[in-house]
mmCIF file of the N, C-alpha and C atoms, coordinates in Angstrom:
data_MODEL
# 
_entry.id   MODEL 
# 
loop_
_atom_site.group_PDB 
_atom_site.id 
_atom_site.type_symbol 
_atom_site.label_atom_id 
_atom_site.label_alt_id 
_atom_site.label_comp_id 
_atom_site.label_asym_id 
_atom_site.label_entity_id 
_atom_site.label_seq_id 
_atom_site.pdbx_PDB_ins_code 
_atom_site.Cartn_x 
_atom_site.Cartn_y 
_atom_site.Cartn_z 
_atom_site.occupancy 
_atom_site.B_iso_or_equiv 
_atom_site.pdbx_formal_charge 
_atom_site.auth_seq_id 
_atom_site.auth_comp_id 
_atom_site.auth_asym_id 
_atom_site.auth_atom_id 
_atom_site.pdbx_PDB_model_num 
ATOM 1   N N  . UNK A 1 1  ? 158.124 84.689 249.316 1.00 0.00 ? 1  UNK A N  1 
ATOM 2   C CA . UNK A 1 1  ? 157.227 85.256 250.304 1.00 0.00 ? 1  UNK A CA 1 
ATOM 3   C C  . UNK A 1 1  ? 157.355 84.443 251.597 1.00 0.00 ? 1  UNK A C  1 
ATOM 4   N N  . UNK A 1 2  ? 157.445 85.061 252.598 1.00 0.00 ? 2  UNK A N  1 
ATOM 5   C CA . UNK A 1 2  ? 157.784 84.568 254.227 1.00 0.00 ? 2  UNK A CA 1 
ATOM 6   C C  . UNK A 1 2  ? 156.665 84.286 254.337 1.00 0.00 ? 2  UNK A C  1 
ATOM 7   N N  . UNK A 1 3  ? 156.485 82.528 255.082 1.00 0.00 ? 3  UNK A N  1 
ATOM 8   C CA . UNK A 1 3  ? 155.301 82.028 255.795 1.00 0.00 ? 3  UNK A CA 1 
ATOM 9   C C  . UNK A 1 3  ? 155.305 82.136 257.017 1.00 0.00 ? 3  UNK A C  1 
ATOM 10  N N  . UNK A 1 4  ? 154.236 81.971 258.300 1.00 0.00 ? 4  UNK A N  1 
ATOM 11  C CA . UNK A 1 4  ? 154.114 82.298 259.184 1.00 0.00 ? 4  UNK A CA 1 
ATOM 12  C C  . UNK A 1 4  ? 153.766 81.104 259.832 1.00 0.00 ? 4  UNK A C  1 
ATOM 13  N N  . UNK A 1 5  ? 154.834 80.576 260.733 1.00 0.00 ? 5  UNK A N  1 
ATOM 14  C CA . UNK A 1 5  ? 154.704 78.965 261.282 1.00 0.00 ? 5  UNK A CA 1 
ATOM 15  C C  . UNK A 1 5  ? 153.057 79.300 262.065 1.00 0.00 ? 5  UNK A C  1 
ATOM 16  N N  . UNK A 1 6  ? 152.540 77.882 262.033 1.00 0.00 ? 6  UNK A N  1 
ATOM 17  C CA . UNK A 1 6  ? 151.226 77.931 262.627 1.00 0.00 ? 6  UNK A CA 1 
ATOM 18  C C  . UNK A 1 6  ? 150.164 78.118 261.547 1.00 0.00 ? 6  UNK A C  1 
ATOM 19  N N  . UNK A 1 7  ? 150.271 78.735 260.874 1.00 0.00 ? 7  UNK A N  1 
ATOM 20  C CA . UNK A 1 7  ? 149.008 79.105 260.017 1.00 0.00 ? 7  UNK A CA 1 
ATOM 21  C C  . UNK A 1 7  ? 148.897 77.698 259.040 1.00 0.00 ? 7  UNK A C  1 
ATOM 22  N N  . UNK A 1 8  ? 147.265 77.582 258.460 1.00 0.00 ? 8  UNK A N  1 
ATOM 23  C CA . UNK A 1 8  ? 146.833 76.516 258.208 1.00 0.00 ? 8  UNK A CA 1 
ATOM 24  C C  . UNK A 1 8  ? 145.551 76.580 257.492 1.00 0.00 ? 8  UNK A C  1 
ATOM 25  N N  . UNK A 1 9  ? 145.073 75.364 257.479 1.00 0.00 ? 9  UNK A N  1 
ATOM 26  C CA . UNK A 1 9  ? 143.326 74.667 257.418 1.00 0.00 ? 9  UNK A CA 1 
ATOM 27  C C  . UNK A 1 9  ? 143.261 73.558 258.605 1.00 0.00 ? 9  UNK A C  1 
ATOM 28  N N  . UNK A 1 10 ? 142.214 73.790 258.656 1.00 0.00 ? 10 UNK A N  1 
ATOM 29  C CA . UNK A 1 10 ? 141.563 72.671 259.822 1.00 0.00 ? 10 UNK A CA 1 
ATOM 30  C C  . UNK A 1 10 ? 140.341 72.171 259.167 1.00 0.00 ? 10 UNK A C  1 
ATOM 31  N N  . UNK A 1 11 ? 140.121 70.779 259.053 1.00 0.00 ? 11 UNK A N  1 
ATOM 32  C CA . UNK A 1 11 ? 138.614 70.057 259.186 1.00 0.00 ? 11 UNK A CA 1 
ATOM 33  C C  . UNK A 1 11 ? 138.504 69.058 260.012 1.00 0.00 ? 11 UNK A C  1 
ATOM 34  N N  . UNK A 1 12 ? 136.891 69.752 260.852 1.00 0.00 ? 12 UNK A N  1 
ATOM 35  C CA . UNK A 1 12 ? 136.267 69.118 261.607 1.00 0.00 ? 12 UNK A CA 1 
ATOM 36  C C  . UNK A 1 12 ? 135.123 68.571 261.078 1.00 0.00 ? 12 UNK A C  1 
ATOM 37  N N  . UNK A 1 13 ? 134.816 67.331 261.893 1.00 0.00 ? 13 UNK A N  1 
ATOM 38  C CA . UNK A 1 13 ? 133.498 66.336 261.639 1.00 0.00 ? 13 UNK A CA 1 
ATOM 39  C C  . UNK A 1 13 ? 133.095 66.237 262.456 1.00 0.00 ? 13 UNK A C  1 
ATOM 40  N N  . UNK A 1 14 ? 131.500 66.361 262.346 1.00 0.00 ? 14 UNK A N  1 
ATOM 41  C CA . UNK A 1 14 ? 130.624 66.121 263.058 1.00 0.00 ? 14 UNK A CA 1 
ATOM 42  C C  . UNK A 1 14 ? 129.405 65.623 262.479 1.00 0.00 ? 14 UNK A C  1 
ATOM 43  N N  . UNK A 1 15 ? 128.848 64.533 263.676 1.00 0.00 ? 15 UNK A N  1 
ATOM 44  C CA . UNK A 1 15 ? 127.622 64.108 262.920 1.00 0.00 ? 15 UNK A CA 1 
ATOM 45  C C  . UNK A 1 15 ? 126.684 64.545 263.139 1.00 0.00 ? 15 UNK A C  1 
ATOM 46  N N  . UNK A 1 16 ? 125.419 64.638 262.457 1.00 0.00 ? 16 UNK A N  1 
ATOM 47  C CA . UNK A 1 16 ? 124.101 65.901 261.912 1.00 0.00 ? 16 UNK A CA 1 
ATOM 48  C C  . UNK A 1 16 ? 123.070 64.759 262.209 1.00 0.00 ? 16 UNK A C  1 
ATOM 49  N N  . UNK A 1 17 ? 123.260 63.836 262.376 1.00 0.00 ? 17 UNK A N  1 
ATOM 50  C CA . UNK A 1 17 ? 121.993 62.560 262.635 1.00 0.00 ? 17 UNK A CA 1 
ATOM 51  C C  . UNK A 1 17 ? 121.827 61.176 261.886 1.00 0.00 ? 17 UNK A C  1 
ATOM 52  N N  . UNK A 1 18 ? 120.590 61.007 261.233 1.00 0.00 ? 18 UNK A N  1 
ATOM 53  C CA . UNK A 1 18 ? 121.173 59.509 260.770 1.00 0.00 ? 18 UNK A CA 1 
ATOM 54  C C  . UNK A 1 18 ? 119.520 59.285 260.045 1.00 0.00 ? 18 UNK A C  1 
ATOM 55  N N  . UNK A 1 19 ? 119.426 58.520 258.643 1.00 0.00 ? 19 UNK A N  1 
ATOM 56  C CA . UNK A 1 19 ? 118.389 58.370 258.279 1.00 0.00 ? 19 UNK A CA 1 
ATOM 57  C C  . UNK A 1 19 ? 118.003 57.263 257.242 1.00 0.00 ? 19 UNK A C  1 
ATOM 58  N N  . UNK A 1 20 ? 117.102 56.418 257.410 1.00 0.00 ? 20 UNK A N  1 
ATOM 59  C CA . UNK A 1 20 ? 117.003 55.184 256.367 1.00 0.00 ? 20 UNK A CA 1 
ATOM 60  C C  . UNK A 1 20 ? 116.382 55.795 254.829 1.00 0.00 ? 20 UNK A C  1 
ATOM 61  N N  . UNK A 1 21 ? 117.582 55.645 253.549 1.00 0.00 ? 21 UNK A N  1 
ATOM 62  C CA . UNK A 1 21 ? 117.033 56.262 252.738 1.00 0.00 ? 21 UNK A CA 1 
ATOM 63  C C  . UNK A 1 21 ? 117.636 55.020 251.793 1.00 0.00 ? 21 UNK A C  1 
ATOM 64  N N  . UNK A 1 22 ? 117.446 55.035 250.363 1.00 0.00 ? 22 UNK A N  1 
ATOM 65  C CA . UNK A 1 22 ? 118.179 53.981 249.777 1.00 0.00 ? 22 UNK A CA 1 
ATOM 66  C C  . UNK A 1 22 ? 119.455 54.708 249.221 1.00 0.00 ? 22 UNK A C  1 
ATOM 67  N N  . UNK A 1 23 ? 120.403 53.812 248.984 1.00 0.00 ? 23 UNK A N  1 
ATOM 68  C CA . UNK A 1 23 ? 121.366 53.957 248.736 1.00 0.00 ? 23 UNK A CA 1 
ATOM 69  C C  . UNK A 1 23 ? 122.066 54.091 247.213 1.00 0.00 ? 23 UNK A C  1 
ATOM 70  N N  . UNK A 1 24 ? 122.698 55.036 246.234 1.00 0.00 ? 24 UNK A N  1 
ATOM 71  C CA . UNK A 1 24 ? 122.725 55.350 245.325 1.00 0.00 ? 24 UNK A CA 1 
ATOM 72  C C  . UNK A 1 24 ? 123.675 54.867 244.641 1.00 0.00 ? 24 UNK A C  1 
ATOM 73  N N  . UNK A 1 25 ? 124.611 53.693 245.622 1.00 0.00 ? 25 UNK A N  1 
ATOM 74  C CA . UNK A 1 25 ? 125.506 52.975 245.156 1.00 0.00 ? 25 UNK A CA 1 
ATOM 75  C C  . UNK A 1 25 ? 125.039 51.266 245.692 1.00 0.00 ? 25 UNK A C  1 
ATOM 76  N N  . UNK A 1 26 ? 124.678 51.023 246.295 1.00 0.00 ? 26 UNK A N  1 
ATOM 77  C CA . UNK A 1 26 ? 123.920 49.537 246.351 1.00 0.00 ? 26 UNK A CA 1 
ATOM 78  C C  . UNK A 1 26 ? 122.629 49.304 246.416 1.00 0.00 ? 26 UNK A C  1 
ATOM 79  N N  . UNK A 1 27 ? 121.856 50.228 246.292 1.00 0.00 ? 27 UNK A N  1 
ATOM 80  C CA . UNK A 1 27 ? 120.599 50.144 246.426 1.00 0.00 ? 27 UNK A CA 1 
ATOM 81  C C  . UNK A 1 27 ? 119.982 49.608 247.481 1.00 0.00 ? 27 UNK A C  1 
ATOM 82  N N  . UNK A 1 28 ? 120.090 49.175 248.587 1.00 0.00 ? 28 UNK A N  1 
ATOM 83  C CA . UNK A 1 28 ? 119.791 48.954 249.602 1.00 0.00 ? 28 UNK A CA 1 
ATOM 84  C C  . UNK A 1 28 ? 119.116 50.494 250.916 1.00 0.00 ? 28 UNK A C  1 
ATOM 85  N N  . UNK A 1 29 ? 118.026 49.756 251.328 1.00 0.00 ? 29 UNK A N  1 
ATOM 86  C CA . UNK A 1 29 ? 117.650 50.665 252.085 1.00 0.00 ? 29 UNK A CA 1 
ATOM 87  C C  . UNK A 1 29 ? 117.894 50.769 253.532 1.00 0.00 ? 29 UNK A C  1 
ATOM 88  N N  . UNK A 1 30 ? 119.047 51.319 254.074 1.00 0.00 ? 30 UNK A N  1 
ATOM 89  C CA . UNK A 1 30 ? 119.634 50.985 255.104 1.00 0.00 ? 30 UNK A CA 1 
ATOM 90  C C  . UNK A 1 30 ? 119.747 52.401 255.799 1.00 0.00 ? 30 UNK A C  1 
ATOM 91  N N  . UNK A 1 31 ? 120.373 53.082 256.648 1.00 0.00 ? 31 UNK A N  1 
ATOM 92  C CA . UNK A 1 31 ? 121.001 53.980 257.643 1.00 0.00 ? 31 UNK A CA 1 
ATOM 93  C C  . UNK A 1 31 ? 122.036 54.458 257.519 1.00 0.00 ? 31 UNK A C  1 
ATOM 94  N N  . UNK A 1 32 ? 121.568 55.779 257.123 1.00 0.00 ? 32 UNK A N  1 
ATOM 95  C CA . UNK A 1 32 ? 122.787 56.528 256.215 1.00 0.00 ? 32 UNK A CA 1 
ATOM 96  C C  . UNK A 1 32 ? 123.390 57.624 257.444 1.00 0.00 ? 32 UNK A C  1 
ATOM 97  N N  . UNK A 1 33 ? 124.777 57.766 257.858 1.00 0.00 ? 33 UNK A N  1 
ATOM 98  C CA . UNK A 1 33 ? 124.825 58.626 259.014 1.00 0.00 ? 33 UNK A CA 1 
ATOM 99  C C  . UNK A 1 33 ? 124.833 60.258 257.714 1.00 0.00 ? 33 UNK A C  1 
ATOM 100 N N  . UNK A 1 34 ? 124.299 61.293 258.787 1.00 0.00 ? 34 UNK A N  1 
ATOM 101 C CA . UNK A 1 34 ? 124.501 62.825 257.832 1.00 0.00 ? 34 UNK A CA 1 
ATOM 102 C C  . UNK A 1 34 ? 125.887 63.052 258.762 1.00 0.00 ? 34 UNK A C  1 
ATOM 103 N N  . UNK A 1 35 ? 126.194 63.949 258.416 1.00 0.00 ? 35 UNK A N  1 
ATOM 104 C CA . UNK A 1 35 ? 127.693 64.044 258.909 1.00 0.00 ? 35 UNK A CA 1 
ATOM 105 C C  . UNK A 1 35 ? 128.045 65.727 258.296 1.00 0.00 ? 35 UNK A C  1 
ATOM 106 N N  . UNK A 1 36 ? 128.883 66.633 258.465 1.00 0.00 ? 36 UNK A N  1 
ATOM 107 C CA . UNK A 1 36 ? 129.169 68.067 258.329 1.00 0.00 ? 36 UNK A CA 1 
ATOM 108 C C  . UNK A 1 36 ? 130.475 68.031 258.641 1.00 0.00 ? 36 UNK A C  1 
ATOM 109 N N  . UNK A 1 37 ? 131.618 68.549 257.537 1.00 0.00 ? 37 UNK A N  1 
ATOM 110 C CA . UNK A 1 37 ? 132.516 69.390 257.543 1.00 0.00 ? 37 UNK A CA 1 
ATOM 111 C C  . UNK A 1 37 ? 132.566 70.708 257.327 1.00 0.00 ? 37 UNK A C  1 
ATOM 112 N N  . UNK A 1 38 ? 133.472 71.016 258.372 1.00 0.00 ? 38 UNK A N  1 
ATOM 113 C CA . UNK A 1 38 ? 134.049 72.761 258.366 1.00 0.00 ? 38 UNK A CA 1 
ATOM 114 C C  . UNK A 1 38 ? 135.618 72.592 258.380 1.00 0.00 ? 38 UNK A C  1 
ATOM 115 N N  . UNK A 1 39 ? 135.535 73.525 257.176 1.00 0.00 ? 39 UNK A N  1 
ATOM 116 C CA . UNK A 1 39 ? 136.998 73.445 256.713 1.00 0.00 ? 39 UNK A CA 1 
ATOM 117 C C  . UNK A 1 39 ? 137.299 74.813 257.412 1.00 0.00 ? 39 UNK A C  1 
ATOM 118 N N  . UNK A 1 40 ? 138.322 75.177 258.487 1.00 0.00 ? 40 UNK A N  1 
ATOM 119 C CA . UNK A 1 40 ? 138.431 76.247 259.077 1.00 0.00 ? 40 UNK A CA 1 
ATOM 120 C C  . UNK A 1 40 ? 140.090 77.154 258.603 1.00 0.00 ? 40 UNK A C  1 
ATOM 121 N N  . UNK A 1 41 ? 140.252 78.628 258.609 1.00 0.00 ? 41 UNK A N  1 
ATOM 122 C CA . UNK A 1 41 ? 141.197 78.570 258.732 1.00 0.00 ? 41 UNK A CA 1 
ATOM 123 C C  . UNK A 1 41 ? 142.602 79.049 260.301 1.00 0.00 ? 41 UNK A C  1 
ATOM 124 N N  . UNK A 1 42 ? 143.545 78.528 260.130 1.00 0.00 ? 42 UNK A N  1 
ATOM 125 C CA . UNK A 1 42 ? 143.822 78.497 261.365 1.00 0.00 ? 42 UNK A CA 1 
ATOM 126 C C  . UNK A 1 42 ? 145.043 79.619 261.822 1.00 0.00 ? 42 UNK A C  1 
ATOM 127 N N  . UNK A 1 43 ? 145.237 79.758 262.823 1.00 0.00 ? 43 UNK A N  1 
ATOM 128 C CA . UNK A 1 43 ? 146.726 80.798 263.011 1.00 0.00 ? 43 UNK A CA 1 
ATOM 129 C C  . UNK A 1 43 ? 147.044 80.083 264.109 1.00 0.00 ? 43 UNK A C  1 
ATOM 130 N N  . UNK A 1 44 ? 148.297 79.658 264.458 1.00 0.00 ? 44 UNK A N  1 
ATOM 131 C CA . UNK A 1 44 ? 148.234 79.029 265.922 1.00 0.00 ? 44 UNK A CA 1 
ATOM 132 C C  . UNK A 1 44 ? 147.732 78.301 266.548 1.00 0.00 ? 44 UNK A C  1 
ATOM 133 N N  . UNK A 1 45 ? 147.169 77.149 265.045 1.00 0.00 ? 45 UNK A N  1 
ATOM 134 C CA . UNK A 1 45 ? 146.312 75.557 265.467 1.00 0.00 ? 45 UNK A CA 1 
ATOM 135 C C  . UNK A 1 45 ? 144.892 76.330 266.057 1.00 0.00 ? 45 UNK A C  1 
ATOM 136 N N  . UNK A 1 46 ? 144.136 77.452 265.796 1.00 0.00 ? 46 UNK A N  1 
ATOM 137 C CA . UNK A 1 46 ? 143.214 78.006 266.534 1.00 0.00 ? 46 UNK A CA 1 
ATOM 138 C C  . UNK A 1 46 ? 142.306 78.487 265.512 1.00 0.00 ? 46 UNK A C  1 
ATOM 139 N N  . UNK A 1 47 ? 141.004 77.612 265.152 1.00 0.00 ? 47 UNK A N  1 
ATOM 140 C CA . UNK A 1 47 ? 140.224 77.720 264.145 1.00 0.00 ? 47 UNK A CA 1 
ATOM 141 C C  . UNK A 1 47 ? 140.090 79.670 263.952 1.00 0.00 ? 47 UNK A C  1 
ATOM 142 N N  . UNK A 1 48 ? 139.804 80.158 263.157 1.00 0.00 ? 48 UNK A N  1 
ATOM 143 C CA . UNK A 1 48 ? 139.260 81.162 263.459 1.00 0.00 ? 48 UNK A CA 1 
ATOM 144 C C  . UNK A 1 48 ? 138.713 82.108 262.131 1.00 0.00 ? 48 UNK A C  1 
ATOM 145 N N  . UNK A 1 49 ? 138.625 81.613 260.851 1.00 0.00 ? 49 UNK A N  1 
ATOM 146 C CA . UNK A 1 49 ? 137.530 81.693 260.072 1.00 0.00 ? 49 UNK A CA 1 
ATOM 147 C C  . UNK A 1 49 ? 137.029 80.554 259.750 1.00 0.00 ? 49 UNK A C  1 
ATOM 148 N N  . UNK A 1 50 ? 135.901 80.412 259.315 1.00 0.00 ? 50 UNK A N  1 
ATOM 149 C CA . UNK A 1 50 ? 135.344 78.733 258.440 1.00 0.00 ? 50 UNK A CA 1 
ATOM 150 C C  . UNK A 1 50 ? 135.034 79.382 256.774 1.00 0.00 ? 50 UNK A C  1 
ATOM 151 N N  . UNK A 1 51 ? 135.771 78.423 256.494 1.00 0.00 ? 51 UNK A N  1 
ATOM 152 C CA . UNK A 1 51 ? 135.915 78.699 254.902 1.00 0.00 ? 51 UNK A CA 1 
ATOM 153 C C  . UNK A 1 51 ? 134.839 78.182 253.730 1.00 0.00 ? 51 UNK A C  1 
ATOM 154 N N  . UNK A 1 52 ? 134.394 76.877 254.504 1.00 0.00 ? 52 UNK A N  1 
ATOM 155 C CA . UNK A 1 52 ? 133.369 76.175 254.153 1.00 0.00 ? 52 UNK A CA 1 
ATOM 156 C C  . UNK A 1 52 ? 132.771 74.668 254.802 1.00 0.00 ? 52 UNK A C  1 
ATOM 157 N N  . UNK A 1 53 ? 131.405 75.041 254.591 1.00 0.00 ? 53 UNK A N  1 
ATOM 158 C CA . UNK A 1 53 ? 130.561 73.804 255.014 1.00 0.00 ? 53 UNK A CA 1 
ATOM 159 C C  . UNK A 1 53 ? 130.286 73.119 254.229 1.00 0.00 ? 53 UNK A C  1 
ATOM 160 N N  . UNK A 1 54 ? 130.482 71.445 254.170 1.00 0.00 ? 54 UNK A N  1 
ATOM 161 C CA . UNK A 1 54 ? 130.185 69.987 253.327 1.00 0.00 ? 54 UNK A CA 1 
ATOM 162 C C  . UNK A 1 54 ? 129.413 69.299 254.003 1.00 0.00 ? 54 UNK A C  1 
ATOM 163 N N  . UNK A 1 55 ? 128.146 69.046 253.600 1.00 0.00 ? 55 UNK A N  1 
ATOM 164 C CA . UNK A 1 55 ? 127.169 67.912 254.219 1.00 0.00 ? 55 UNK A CA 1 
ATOM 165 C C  . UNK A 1 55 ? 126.947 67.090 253.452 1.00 0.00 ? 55 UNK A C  1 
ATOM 166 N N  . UNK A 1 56 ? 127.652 65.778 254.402 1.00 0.00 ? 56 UNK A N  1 
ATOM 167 C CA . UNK A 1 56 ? 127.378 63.976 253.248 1.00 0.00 ? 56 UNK A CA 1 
ATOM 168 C C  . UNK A 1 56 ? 126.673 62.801 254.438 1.00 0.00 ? 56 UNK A C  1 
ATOM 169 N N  . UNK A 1 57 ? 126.279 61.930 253.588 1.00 0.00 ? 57 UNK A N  1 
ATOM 170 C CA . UNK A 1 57 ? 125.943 60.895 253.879 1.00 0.00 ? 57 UNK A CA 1 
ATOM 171 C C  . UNK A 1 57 ? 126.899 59.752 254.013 1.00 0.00 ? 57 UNK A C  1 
ATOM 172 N N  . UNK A 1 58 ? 126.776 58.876 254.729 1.00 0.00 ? 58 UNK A N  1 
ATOM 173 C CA . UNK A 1 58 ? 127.531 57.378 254.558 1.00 0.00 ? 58 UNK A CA 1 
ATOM 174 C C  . UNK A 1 58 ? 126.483 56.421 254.536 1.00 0.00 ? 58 UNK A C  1 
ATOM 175 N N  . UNK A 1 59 ? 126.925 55.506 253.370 1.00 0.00 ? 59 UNK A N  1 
ATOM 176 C CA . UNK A 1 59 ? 125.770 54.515 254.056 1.00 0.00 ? 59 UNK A CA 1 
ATOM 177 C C  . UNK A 1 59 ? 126.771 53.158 254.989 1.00 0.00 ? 59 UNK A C  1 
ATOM 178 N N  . UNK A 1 60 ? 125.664 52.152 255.467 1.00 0.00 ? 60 UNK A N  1 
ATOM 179 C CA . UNK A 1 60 ? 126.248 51.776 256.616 1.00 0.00 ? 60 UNK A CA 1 
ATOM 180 C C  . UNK A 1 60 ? 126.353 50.380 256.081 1.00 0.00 ? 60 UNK A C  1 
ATOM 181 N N  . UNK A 1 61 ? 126.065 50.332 254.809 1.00 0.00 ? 61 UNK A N  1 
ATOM 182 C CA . UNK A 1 61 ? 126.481 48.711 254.096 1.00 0.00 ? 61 UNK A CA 1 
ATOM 183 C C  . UNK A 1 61 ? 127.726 48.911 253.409 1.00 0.00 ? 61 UNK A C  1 
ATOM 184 N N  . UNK A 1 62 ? 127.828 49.580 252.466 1.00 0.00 ? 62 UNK A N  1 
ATOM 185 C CA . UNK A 1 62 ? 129.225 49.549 251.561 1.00 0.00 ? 62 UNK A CA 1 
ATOM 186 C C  . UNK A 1 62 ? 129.848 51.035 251.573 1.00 0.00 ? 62 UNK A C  1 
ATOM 187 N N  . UNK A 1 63 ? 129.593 51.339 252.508 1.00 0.00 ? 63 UNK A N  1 
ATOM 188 C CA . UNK A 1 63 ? 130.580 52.900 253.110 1.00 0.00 ? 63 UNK A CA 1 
ATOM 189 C C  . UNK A 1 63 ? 130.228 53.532 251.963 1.00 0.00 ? 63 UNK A C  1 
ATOM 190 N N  . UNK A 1 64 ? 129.682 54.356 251.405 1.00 0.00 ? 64 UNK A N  1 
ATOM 191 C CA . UNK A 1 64 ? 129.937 54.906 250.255 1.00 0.00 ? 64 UNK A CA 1 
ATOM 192 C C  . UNK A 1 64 ? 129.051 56.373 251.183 1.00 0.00 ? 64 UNK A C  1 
ATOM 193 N N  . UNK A 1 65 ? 130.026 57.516 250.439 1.00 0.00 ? 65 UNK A N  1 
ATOM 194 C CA . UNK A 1 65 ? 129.865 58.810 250.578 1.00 0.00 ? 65 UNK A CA 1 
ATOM 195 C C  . UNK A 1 65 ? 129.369 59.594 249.852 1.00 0.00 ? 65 UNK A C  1 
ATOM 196 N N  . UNK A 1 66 ? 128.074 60.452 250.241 1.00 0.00 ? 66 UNK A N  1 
ATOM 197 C CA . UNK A 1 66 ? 127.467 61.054 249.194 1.00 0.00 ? 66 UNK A CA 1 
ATOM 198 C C  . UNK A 1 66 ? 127.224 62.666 249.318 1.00 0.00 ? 66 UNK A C  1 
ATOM 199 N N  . UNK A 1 67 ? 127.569 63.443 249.278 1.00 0.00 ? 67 UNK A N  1 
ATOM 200 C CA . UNK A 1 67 ? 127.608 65.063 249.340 1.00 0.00 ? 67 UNK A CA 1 
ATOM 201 C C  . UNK A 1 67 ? 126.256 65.603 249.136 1.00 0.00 ? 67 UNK A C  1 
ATOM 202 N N  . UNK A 1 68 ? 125.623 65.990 249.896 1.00 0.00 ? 68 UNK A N  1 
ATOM 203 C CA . UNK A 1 68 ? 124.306 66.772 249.882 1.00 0.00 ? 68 UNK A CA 1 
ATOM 204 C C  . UNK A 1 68 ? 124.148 67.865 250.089 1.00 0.00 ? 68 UNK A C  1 
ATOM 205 N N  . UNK A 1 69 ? 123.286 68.648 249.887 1.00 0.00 ? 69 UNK A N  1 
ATOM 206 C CA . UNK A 1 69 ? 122.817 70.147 250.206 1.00 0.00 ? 69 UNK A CA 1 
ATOM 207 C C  . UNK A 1 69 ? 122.415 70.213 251.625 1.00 0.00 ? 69 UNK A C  1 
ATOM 208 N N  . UNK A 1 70 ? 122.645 71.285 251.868 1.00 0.00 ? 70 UNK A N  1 
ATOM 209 C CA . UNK A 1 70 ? 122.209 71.595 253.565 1.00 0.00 ? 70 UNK A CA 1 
ATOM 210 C C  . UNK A 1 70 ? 120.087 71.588 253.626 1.00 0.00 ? 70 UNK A C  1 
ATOM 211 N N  . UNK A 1 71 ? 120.109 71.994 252.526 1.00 0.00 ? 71 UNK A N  1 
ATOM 212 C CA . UNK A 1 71 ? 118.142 71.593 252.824 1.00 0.00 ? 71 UNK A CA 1 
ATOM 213 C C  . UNK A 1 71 ? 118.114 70.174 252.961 1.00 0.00 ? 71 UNK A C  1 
ATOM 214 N N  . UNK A 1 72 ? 118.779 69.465 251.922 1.00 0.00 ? 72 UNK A N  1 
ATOM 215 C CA . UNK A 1 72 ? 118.838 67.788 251.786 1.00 0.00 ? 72 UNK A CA 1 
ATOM 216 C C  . UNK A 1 72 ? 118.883 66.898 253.576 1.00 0.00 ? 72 UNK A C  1 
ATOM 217 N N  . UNK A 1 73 ? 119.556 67.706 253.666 1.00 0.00 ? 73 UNK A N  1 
ATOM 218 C CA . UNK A 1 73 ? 120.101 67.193 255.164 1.00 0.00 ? 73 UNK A CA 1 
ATOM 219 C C  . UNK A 1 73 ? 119.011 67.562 256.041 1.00 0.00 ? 73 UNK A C  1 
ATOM 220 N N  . UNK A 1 74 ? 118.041 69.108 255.768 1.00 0.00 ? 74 UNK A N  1 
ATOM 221 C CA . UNK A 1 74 ? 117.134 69.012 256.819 1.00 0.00 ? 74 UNK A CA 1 
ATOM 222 C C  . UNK A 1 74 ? 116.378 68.375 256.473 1.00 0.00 ? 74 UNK A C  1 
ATOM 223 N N  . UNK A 1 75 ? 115.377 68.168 255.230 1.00 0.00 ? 75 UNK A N  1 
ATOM 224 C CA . UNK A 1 75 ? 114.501 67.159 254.495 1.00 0.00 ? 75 UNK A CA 1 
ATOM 225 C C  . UNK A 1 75 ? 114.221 65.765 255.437 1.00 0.00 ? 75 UNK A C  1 
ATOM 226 N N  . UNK A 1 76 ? 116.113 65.115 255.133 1.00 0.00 ? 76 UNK A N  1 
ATOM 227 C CA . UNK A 1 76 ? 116.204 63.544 256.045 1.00 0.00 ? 76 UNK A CA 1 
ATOM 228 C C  . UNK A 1 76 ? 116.196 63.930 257.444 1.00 0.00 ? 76 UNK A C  1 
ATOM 229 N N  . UNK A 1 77 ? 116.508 65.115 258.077 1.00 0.00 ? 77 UNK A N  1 
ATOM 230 C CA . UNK A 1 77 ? 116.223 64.573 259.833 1.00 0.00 ? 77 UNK A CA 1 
ATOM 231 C C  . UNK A 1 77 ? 115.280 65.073 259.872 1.00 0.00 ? 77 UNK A C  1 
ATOM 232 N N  . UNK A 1 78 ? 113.857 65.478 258.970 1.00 0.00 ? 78 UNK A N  1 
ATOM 233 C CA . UNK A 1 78 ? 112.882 65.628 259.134 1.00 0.00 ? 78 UNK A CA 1 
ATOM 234 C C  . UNK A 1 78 ? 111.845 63.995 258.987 1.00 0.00 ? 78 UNK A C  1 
ATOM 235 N N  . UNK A 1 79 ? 112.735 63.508 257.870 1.00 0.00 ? 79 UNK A N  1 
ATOM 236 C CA . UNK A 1 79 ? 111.903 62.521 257.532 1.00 0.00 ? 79 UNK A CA 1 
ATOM 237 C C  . UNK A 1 79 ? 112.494 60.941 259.218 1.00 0.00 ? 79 UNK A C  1 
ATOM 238 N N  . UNK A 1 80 ? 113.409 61.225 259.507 1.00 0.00 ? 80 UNK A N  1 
ATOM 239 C CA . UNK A 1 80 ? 114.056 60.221 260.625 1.00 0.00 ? 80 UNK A CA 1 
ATOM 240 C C  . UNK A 1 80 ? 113.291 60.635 261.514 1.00 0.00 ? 80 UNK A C  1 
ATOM 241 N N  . UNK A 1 81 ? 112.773 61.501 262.194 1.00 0.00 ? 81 UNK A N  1 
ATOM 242 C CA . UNK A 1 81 ? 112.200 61.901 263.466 1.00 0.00 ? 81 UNK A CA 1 
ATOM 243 C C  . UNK A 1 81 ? 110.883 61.829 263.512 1.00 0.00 ? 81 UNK A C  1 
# 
């Protein structure tokens, strides 16, 4: 089957805010950034469906990454603000 140069996936990051919660790998209660991927797909390096959305945490002591639900995520920039 013939591929079509250009075509693809794309993921972008962006950060969603930031919130002191404890941490589920050091236990420490520190500042976790929220953060959002969109995995897009592409034709010509040119996003143009999104295939899917990932919302995680980092924490800011031992980097560790944690995958949350999109309510999860409003919950903490409810509870940060």
């Amino acid at each position: 089957m013939p591929t079509i140069l250009g075509t693809g996936t794309r993921t972008a990051r962006r950060s969603v805010g930031s919130a002191a919660v404890p941490c589920p790998q050091c236990g420490s209660s520190t500042t976790h950034a929220l953060e959002s991927r969109r995995m897009w797909i592409t034709l010509l390096y040119v996003g143009l469906v999104p295939l899917r959305y990932t919302y995680f945490t980092t924490c800011s002591k031992c980097r560790t990454m944690a995958i949350v639900e999109k309510d999860q995520v409003d919950k903490l920039k409810k509870l940060a603000a």
